[in-house]
C-alpha positions as CSV (number, residue, x, y, z in Angstrom):
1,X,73.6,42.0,-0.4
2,X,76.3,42.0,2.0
3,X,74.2,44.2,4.3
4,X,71.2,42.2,4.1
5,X,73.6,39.1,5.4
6,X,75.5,41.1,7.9
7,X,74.6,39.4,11.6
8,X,73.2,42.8,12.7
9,X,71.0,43.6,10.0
10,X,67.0,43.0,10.7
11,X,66.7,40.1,8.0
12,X,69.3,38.0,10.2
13,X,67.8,39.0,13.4
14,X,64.0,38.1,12.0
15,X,66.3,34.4,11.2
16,X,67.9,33.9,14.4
17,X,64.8,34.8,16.6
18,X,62.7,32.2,14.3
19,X,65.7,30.0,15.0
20,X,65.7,30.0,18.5
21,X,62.2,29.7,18.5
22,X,62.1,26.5,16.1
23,X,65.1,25.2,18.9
24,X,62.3,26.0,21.6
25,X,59.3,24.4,20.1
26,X,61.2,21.3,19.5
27,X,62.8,21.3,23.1
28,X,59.4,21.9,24.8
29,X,57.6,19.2,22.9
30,X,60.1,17.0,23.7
31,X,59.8,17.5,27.5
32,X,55.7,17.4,26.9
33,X,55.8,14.1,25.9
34,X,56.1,12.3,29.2
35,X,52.4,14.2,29.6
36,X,53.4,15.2,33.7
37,X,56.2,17.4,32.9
38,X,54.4,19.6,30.0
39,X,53.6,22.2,32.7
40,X,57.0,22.3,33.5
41,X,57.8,22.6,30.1
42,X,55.3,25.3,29.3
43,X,56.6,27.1,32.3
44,X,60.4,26.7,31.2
45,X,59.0,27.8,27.4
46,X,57.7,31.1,28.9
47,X,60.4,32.0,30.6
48,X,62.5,31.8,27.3
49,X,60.3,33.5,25.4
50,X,59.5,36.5,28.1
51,X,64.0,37.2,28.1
52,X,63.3,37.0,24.2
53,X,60.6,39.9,24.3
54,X,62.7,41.8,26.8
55,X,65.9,41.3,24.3
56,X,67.9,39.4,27.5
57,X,67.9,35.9,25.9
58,X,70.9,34.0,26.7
59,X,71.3,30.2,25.6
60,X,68.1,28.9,24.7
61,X,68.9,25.5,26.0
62,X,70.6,26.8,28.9
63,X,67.7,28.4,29.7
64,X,65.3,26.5,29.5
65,X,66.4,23.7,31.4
66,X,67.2,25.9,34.4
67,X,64.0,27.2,34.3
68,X,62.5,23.6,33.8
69,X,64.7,22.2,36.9
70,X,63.7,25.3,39.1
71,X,60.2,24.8,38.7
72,X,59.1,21.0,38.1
73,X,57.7,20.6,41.4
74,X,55.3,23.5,41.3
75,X,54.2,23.4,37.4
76,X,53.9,19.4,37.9
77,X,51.4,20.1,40.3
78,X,49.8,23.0,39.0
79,X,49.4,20.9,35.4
80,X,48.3,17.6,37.2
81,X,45.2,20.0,38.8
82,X,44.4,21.8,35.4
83,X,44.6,17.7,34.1
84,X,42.1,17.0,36.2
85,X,39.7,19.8,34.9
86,X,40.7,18.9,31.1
87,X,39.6,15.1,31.7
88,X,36.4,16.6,33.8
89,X,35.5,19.0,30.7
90,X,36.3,16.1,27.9
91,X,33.9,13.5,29.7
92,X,30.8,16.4,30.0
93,X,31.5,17.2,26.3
94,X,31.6,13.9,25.3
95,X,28.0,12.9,27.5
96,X,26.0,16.3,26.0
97,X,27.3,15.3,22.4
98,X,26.6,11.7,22.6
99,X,24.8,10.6,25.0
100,X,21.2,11.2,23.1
101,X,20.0,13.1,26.4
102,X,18.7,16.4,26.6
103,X,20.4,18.6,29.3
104,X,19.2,22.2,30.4
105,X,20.6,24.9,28.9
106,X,22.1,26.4,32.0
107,X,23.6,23.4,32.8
108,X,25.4,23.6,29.7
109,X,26.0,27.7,30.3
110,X,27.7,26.7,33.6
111,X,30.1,24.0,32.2
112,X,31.1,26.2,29.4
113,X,31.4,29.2,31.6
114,X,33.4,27.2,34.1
115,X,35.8,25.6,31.1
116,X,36.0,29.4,30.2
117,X,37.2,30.9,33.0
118,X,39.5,27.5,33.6
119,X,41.5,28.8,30.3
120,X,41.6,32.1,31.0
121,X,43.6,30.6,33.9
122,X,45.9,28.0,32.5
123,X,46.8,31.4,30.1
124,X,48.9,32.9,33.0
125,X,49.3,30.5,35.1
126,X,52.6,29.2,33.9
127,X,53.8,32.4,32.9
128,X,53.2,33.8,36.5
129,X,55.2,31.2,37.8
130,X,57.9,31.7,35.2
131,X,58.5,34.9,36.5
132,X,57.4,35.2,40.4
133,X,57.7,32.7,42.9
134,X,54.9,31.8,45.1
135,X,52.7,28.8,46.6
136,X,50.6,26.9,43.8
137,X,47.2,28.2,45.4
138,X,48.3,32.4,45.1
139,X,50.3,31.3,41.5
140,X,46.4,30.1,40.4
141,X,45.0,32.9,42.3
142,X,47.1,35.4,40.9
143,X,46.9,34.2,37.1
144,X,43.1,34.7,38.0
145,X,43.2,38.2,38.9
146,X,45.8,39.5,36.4
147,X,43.0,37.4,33.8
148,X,40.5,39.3,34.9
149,X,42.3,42.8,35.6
150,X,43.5,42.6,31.9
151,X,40.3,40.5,30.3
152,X,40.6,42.6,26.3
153,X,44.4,41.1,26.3
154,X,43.3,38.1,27.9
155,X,40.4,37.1,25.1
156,X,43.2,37.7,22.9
157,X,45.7,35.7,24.4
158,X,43.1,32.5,24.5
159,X,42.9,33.0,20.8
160,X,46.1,32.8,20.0
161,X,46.7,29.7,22.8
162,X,43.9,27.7,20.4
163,X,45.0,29.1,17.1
164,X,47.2,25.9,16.9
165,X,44.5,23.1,17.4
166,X,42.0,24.9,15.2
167,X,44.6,24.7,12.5
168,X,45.1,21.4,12.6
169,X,41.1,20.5,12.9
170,X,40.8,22.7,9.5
171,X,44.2,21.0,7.5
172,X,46.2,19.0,8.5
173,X,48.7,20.5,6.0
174,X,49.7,23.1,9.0
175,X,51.2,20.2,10.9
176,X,55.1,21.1,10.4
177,X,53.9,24.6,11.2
178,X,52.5,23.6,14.6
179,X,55.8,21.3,14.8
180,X,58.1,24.2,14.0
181,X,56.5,26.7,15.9
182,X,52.9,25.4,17.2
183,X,54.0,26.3,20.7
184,X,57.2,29.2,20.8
185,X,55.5,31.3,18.4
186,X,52.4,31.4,19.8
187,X,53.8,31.5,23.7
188,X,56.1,34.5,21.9
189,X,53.2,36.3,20.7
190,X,51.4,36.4,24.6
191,X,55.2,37.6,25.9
192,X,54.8,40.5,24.4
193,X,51.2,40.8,25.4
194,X,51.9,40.4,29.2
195,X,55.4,41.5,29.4
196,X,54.0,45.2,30.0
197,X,51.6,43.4,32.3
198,X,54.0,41.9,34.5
199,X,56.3,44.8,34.4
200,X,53.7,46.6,36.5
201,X,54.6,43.9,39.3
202,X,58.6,44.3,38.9
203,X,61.3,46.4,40.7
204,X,61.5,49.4,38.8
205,X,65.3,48.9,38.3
206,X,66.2,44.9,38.1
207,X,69.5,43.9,39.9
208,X,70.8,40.5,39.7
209,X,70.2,37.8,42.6
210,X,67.3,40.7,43.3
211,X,63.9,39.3,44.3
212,X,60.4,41.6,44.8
213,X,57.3,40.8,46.1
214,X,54.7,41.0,43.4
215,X,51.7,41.9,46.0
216,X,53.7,44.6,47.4
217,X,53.7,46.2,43.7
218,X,50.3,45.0,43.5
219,X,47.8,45.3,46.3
220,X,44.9,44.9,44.2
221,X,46.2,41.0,43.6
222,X,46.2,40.4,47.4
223,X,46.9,36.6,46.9
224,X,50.1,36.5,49.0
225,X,54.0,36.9,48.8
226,X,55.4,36.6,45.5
227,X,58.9,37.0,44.7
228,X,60.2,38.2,40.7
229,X,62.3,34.8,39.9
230,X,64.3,36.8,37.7
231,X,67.8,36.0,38.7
């Protein structure tokens, strides 16, 4: 019994990591609810969860909010863009579902398609810039390519990323599961999908204050200067 309770046995490192991870949900919901910051707060929740994966967690808080402060501007915009596509995709849905009209079928392919490829984006968009620093276009382009490069993980990642709102469409019983960990554990799961990913675009050997340009690991991206934020 004593071993099971010692701080360095796997049952109390299962406890802390779901601890840290309960901490994080509740920190990044909080900062989503002004409704402009959740892309910083989605970007601040990867980075968290991406030192968790990698076993170089520090304070959760602690990093979080540096995370959150570094990158407000950038994921602000980058979220207010992705809004704009969300409200675009709500309105067609809600015109082909009730608007008693009948549309063409590749109409409907192409919005689909295009709503598609739009969350395939917003899957690495905020984790790129959790990790690399560039402009907001080459971010979007980048989380684009690496999409694409890596499409199996990337189907897989998109399940996950709606696992939470088809839970609560089928019972509403999973609320304080989606409150506890709706968004960590499922941003903690696609860590350790992309962490290996983004490793191919890091210094072999990480120093800290050291910066790399992800396109010069990376030619295939070609979408500009990116530099690891890891600091």
């Amino acid at each position: 019994m004593d071993k099971i309770f010692n701080l360095e046995s796997p049952f109390m490192r299962v406890l802390s990591r779901i601890t840290d991870l309960v901490w994080l949900n509740i920190l990044t919901m909080i900062c989503c609810i002004p409704v402009v910051t959740i892309g910083a707060a989605l970007t601040a929740q990867h980075y968290v969860v991406l030192k968790m994966v990698r076993d170089e967690e520090g304070y959760v808080a602690q990093s979080f909010f540096k995370s959150f402060k570094s990158n407000l501007k950038q994921a602000t915009c980058i979220w207010l863009i992705f809004l704009v596509f969300i409200a675009m995709f709500a309105v067609d849905i809600y015109i082909f579902l009730y608007s008693g009209m009948e549309f063409p079928k590749p109409m409907v392919v192409i919005v689909c398609a295009f709503a598609v490829v739009v969350l395939m984006v917003g899957t690495y968009v905020f984790p790129v810039l959790s990790k690399f620093d560039n402009t907001v276009k080459n971010t979007i382009l980048n989380a684009f390519k690496i999409a694409i490069v890596n499409l199996p993980k990337t189907v897989v990642m998109m399940i996950l990323c709606v696992t939470p709102a088809i839970m609560l469409m089928f019972s509403l019983r999973t609320v304080p599961i989606v409150f506890l960990l709706g968004f960590s554990g499922i941003a903690y799961l696609c860590a350790m999908i992309y962490s290996g990913i983004f490793k191919k675009f890091e210094p072999e050997e990480e120093e800290e204050n050291f910066t790399v340009e992800l396109t010069e690991k990376a030619e295939e991206l070609d979408a500009g200067l990116t530099e690891d934020k890891e600091k």
